[in-house]
VOGU-3710 file (C-alpha; in Angstrom, 3 decimals, decimal comma):
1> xxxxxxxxxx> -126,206/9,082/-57,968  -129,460/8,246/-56,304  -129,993/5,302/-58,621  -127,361/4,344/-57,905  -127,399/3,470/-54,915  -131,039/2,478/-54,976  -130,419/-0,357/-57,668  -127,485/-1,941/-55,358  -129,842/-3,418/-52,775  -131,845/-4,703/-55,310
11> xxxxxxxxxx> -129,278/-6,396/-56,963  -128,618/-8,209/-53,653  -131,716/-9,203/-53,291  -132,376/-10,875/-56,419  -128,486/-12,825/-55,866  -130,028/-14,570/-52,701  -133,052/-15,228/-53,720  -131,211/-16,921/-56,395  -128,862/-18,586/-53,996  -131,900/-20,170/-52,264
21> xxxxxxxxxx> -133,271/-21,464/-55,042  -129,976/-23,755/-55,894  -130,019/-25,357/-51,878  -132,598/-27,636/-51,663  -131,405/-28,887/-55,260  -127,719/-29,318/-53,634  -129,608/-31,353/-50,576  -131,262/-33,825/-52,801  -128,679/-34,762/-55,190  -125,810/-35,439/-52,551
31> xxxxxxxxxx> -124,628/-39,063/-52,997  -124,196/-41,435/-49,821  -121,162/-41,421/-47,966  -118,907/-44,469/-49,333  -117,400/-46,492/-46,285  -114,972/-49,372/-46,549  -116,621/-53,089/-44,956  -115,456/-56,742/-44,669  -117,553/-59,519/-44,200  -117,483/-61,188/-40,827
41> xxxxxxxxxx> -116,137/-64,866/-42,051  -115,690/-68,163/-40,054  -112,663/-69,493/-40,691  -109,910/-71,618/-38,725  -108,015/-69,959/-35,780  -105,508/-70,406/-32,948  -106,583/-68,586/-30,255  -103,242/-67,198/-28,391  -103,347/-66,375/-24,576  -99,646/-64,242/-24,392
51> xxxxxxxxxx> -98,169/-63,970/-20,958  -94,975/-62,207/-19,701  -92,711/-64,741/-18,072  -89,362/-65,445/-16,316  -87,016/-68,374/-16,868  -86,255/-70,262/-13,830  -83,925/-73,081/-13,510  -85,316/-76,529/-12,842  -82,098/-77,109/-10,386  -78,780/-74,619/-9,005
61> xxxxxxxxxx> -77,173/-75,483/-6,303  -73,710/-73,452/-4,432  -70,810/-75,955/-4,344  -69,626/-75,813/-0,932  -66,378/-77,771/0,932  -67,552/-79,812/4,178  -63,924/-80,326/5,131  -61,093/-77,969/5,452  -57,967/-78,566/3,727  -55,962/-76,935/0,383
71> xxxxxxxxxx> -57,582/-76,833/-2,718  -55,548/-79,248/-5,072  -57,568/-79,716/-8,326  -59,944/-78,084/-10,273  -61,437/-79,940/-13,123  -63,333/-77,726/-15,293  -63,573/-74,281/-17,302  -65,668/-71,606/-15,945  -68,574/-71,115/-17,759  -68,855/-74,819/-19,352
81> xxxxxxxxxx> -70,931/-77,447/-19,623  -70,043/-80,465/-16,917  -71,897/-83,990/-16,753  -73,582/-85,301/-14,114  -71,476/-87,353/-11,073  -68,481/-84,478/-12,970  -65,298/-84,177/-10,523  -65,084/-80,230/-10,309  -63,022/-79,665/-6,859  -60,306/-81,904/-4,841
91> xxxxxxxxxx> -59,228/-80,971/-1,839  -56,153/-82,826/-0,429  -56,584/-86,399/0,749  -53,831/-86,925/2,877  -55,078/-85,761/6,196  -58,025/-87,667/6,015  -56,756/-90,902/4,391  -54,266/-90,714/7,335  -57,366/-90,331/9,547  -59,370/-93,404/7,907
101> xxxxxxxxxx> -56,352/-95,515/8,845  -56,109/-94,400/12,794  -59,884/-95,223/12,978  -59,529/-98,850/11,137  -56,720/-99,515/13,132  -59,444/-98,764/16,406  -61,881/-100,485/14,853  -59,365/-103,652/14,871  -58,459/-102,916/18,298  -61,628/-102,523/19,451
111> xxxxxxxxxx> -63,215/-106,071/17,988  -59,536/-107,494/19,684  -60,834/-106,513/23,370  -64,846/-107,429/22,069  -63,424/-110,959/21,095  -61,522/-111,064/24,839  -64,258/-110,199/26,457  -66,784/-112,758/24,873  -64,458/-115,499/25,669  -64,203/-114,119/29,302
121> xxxxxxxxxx> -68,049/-114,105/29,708  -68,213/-118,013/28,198  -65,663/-118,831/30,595  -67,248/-117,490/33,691  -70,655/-118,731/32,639  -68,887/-122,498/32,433  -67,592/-121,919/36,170  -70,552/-120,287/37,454  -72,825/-123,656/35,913  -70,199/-125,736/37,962
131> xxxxxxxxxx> -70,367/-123,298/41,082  -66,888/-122,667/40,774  -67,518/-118,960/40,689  -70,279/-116,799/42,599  -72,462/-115,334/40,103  -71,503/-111,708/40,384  -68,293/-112,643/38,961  -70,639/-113,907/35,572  -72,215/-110,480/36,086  -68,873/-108,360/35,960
141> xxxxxxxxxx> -67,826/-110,361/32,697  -71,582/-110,021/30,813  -70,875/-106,381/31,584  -67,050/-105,916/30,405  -68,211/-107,568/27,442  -71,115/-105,106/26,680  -68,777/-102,376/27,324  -66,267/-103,995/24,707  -69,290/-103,827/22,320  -70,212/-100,699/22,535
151> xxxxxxxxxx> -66,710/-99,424/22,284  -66,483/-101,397/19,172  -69,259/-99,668/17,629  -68,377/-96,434/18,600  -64,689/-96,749/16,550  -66,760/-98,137/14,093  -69,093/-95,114/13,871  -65,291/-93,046/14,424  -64,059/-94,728/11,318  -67,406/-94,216/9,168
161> xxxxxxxxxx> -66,852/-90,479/9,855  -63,448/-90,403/8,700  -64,788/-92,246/5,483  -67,626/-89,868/4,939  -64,843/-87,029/5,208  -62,294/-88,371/3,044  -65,157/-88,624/0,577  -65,798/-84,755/0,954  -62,573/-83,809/-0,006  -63,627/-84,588/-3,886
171> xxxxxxxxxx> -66,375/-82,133/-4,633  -68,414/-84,051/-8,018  -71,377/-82,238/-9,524  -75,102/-83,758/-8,514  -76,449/-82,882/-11,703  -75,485/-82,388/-15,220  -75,918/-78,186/-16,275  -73,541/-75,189/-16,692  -71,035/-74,132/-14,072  -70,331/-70,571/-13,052
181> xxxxxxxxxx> -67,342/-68,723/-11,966  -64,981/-70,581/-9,554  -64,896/-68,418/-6,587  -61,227/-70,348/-5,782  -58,291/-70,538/-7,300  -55,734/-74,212/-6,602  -53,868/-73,591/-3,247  -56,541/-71,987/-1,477  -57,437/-73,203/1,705  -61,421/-73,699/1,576
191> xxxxxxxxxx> -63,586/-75,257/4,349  -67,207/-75,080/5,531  -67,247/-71,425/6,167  -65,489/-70,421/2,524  -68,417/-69,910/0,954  -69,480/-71,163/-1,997  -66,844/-72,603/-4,984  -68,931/-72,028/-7,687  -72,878/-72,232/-8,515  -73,851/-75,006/-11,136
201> xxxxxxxxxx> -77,491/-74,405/-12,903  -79,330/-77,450/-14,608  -80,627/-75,444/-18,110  -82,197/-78,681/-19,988  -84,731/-78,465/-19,807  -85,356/-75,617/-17,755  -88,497/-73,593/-16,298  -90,588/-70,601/-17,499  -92,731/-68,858/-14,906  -95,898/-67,035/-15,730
211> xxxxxxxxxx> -98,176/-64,643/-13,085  -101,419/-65,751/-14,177  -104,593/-63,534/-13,185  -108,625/-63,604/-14,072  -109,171/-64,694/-17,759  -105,869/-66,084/-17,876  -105,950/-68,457/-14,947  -108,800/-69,935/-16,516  -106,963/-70,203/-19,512  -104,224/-71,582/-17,715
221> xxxxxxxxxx> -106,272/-74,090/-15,833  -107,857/-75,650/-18,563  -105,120/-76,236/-20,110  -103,688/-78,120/-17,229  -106,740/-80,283/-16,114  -108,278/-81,171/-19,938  -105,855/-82,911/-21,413  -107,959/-83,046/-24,617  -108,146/-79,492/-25,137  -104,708/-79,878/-26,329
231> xxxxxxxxxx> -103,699/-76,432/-25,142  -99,735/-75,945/-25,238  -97,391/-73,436/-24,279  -95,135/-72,109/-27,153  -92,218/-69,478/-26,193  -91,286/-65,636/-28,551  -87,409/-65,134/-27,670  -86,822/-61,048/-27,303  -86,240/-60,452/-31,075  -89,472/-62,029/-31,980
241> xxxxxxxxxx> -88,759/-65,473/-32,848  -91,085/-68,483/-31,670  -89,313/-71,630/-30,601  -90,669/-74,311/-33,027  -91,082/-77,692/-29,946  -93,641/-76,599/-27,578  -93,362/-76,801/-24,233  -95,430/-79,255/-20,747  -96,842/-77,399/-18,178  -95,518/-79,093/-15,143
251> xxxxxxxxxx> -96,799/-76,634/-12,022  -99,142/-74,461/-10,681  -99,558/-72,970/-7,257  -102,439/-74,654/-5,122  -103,539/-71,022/-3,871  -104,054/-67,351/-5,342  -101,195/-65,074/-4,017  -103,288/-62,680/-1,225  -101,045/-59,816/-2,308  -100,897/-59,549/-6,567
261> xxxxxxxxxx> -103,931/-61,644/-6,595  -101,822/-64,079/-9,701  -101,073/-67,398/-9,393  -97,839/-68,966/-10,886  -98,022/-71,514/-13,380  -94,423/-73,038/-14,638  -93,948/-75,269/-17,894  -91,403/-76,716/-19,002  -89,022/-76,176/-22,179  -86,157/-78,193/-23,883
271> xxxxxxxxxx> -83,143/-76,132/-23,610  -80,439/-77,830/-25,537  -79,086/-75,330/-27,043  -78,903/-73,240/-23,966  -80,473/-70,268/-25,927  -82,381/-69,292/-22,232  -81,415/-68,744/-19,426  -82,411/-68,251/-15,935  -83,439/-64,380/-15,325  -84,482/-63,847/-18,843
281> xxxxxxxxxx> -87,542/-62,745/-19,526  -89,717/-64,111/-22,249  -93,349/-64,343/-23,411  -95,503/-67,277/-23,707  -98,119/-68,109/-25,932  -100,485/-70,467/-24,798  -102,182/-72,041/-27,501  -104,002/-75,194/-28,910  -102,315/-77,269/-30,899  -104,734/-77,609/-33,566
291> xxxxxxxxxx> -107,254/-74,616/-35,148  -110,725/-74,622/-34,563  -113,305/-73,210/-36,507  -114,551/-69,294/-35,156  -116,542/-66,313/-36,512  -113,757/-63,180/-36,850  -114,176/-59,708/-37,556  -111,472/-57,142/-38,046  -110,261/-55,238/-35,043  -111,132/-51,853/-36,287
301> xxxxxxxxxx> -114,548/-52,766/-36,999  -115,097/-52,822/-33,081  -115,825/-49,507/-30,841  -116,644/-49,070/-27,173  -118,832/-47,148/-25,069  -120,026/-47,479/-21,441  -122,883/-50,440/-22,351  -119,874/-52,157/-23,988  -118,682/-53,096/-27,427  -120,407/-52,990/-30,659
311> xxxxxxxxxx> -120,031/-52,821/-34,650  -122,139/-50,570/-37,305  -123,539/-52,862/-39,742  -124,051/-52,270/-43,287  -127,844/-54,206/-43,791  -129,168/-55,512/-47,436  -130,931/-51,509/-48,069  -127,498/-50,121/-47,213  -128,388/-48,751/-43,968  -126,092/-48,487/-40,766
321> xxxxxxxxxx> -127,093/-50,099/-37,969  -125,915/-51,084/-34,345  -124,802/-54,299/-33,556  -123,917/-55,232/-29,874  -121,631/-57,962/-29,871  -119,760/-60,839/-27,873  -115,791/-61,159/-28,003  -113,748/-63,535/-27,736  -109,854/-63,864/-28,172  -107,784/-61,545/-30,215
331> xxxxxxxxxx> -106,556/-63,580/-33,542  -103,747/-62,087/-35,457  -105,552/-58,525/-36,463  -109,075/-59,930/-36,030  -111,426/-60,210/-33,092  -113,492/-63,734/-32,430  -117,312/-62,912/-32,571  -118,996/-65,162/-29,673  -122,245/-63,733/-30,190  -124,082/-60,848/-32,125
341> xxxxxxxxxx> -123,435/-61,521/-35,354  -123,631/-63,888/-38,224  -121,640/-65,128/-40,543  -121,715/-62,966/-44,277  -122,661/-59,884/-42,222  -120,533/-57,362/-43,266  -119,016/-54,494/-40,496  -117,429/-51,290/-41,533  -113,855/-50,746/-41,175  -113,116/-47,463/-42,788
351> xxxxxxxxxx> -115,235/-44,042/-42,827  -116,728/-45,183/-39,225  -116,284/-41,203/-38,043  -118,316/-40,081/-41,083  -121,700/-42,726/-40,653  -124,183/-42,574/-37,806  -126,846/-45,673/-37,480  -129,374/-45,175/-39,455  -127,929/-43,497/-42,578  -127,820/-44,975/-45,862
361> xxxxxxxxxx> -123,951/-45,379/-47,075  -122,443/-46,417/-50,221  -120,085/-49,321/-48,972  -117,727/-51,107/-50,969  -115,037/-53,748/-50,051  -111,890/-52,795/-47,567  -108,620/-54,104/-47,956  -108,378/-55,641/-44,222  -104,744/-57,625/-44,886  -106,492/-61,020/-44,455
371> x> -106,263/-63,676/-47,107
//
C-alpha cells in the first residue's frame, strides 16, 4: 500500500514535465492571425452633403373680401388647381354698381358748376379790364371757381372709390397654385372682418429650407458663390426615392441665427406634379454634378481614439502598423482619404479586434461590396 502511494506523485511529476516539454513547441509553430484587407483605391466619387429640410411655399396668400355684401358665386373646387388672374369669389354687384352711378352722376354735376364758374371768372376779368367792376368782385369769382374745382375733384376721387369697390366685389386669384378649403359657402354675407375665404399656395416650383451649421455652411456657401464648382441640390422623398431634375439654390440668410447658431439656405425645386408640399419634410443632397477623382477606403477600416482617427496597415513584410489619417466626405460605404495614405495601400477591414500594430498577420482579400 505504501508503494502505492509513493509511485502516484511520481507519476505526476513525470506528466508535467512532459507537458512542458510540448509548450514552447506549441509557441513556435502557431500560424499568423489571418485578417480580411482592401486596398485603398482612387476612383471617381460624388461627394454628398445630406441635410434635413422643410418645404416652404414660394407664395400663399388668405383670400379676404374688402367689401361687405352676399356671397353670390364661387368658381372653383376645393382642393384644385386654379390659374393665375382665376375668378374664385363674387360678391354681389348691385350695391356698388348703383354706387358708381350716384358718383358719375356728381362727377357730371360737379364739372357743370366748374364750367359755370370758369365762365363767371372770364366774365368778371373782361369787366374788371374795362373798370366796369371793382376788383374784389374778380377776386370772389377766381375763388368760386377754385372752389368748383376742387369739388370736382373730390366727386371725382368719390367716384374712383366706388370703382375700386365695385372691383372688390370679384375676388380673382394673384397667382396660379392650389386652393384650400372655402371657409364660405354662396349666401353668406362676408366683409372685411370675415376672415379669410380660402388660402391659395403657389407649389411650382416651390421652396425647400435647410438649417445649415459649421461644415455644412461651407458646403453650402460654395456652392452658392462658385458657380463652377457645379454643386447642386438633389431632393430623397420619405420612401427613399431621389427626384431625378435637380434643384437652384435661390437664398441664404445674410447673418448666422444668434440662437441655433444655423443659417437657412432655400433652393428651389420644380413641382409639377405637386408630389411636395409645404410642411413636408425632406432631405437634401447637395452634390456636384459631375464625379471627381478621390482616394477611398472602406468605413470599417477607420477607428477613433482621443488623438483622432486612424487605420492599421498591412505593410509589404505583413506587419500591422498605424496609420493616422485625413477624412474627407462619406461616399456610399467608403470614407475619402485627404491625407495619410497612398493609393495601393491596403487597410484591414475584418479581424481588427484580434491584430495589434506591430504583429505579423496573414491577410488576404475582404469582400467590401464595392465593384
Amino acid at each position: 500500500m505504501l508503494r502505492r502511494i509513493i509511485g502516484i506523485p511520481v507519476i505526476l511529476a513525470v506528466m508535467a514535465l512532459a507537458g512542458c516539454d510540448e509548450s514552447p513547441g506549441d509557441a513556435a509553430t502557431a500560424p499568423p492571425p489571418g485578417v480580411g484587407v482592401a486596398p485603398a483605391v482612387r476612383r471617381d466619387v460624388t461627394p454628398t452633403l445630406e441635410l434635413v429640410a422643410r418645404v416652404e411655399a414660394i407664395n400663399a396668400v388668405d383670400l379676404e373680401a374688402r367689401v361687405k355684401g352676399f356671397l353670390v358665386q364661387r368658381d372653383f373646387v376645393e382642393g384644385a388647381a386654379v390659374e393665375a388672374d382665376q375668378l374664385l369669389f363674387q360678391i354681389e354687384r348691385e350695391p356698388y354698381e348703383i354706387a358708381v352711378a350716384a358718383r358719375t352722376a356728381d362727377v357730371e354735376r360737379m364739372a357743370a358748376t366748374l364750367l359755370n364758374a370758369q365762365q363767371q371768372r372770364e366774365r368778371m376779368a373782361e369787366l374788371v379790364r374795362r373798370n366796369a367792376q371793382p376788383q374784389a368782385r374778380l377776386d370772389e369769382a377766381t375763388a368760386a371757381e377754385d372752389e368748383a374745382r376742387a369739388a370736382r375733384d373730390a366727386a371725382v376721387a368719390a367716384l374712383r372709390q366706388a370703382e375700386l369697390e365695385l372691383g372688390y366685389t370679384e375676388i380673382h386669384a394673384p397667382f396660379a397654385g392650389r386652393i384650400g378649403r372655402a371657409a364660405f359657402a354662396r349666401g353668406a354675407v362676408v366683409g372685411p372682418n370675415s376672415g379669410p375665404l380660402a388660402r391659395l399656395v403657389q407649389l411650382d416650383p416651390i421652396f425647400v429650407a435647410m438649417p445649415v451649421t459649421d461644415r455644412a455652411l461651407l458646403a453650402v456657401r460654395r456652392a452658392q458663390d462658385e458657380p463652377e464648382s457645379h454643386y447642386q441640390p438633389f431632393l430623397r422623398l420619405a420612401d427613399g426615392s431621389v427626384l431625378d431634375e435637380p434643384g437652384t439654390f435661390a437664398f441664404y440668410d445674410p447673418q448666422v441665427s444668434p440662437t441655433t447658431s444655423t443659417i437657412t439656405v432655400r433652393a428651389s425645386f420644380a413641382n409639377g406634379d405637386g408630389l411636395l408640399l409645404p410642411g413636408q419634410f425632406v432631405t437634401v443632397l447637395i452634390r456636384t454634378a459631375e464625379p471627381t477623382q478621390a482616394l477611398v477606403i472602406p468605413q470599417v477600416a477607420v477607428q477613433q481614439d482621443q488623438a483622432g482617427t486612424f487605420v492599421l496597415v498591412v505593410d509589404s513584410e505583413n506587419r500591422v502598423r498605424e496609420a493616422r489619417v485625413a477624412l474627407g466626405d462619406r461616399v456610399d460605404t467608403g470614407w475619402i482619404v485627404e491625407g495619410g495614405l497612398e493609393e495601393g495601400q491596403t487597410v484591414i477591414v475584418e479581424g481588427l479586434q484580434k491584430v495589434r500594430q506591430g504583429m505579423v498577420v496573414a491577410p488576404s482579400a475582404a469582400d467590401t461590396g464595392e465593384g
